[in-house]
N, C-alpha and C positions, 0 to 999 in steps of 0.2 A: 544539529539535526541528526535524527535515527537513520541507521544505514538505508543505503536504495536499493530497490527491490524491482527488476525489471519485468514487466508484464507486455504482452503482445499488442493490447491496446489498453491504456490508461482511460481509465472509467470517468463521466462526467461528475463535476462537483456536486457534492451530497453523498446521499447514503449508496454507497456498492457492497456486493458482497463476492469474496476474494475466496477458492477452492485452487485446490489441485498443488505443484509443487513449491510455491510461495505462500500459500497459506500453510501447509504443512510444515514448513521450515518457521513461518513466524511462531505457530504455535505450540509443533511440537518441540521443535530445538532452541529457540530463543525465549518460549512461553511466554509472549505478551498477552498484556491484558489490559479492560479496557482503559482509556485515558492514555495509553504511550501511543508514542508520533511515531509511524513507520516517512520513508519516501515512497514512491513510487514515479515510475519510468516507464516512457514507452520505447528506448532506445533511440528514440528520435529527433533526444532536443528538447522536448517536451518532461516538466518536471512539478510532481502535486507532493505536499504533505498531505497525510493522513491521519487522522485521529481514531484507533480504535475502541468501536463504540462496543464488540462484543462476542464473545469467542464460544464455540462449538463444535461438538465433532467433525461435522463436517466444513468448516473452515471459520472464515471467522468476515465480521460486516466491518467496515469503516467508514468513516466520516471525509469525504476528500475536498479539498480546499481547491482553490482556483490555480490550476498550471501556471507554471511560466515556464521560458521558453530560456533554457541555456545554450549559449554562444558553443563553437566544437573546440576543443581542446585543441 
């Protein structure tokens, strides 16, 4: 799995579209594109794959799959 990426709230499955400083780090420093699997996090336990569908200036859209819920460390 693609590194994880924590967001303040993890968007519901399907298409979201991802700004500000997680989409800038996927796009400008890792430069994914579409078809790679990020993670994302709401800090809470709560854990979705992502499929990116599609990248532009201003941030970039993904595909998110169904949470699950990891145990705490």
């Amino acid at each position: 799995m693609a590194n994880l990426y924590l967001l303040d709230e993890l968007p519901a499955p399907g298409e979201a579209a991802l700004t500000g400083p997680v989409a800038h780090h996927l796009t400008r420093v890792l430069r994914v594109r579409a078809g790679d699997l990020v993670a994302l996090s709401d800090g809470r336990g709560r854990v979705a794959e992502a499929e990116v569908v599609r990248t532009d200036r201003a941030g970039l859209v993904v595909c998110v799959g169904q949470p699950s819920t990891q145990p705490p460390v």
